[in-house]
N, C-alpha and C positions, 0 to 999 in steps of 0.2 A: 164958675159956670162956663161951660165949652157951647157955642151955638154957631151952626152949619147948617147954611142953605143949601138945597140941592132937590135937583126936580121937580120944584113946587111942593116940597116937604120944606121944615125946619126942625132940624136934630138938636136935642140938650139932652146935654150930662151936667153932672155935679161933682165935683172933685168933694170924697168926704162923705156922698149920700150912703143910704142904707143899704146894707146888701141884699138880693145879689147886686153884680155888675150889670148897670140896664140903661137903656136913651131912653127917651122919652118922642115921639116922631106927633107932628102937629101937619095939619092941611089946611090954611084956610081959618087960623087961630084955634081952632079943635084940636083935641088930643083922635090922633088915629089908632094909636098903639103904644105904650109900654111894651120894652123888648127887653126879654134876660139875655145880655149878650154872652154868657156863660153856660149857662142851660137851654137857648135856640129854642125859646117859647115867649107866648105873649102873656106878659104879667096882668093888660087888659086892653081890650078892644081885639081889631084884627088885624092882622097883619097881611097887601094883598101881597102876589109876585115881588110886582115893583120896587112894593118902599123895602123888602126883604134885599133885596137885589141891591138897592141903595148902601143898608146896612151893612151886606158884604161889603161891598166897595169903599164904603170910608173906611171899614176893617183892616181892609188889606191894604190899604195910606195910613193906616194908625194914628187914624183922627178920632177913632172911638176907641 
């Protein structure tokens, strides 16, 4: 399990989990978002600007 603070989110992933490729983003010990980081859609919840924004950004550090 990968787990990444950042901006008052907390990011996991699973090494192994089910496909597609997805984080899981939390606020506040809530789920805010399931994100297909493959397909750029929300597997559930929403996704606003920001925590998108976020996701790019560990992306392109290749922490997701």
């Amino acid at each position: 399990m990968s787990k990444i603070r950042r901006g008052g989110y907390v990011f996991l992933t699973w090494k192994g989990d089910h496909s597609p490729r997805h984080v899981h983003a939390y606020r506040k010990g809530k789920l805010v978002v399931k994100w297909d980081l493959d397909g750029r859609a929300a597997m559930k919840g929403r996704a606003s600007g920001g925590v998108l924004a976020l996701i790019r950004e560990l992306e392109s550090e290749g922490l997701l």
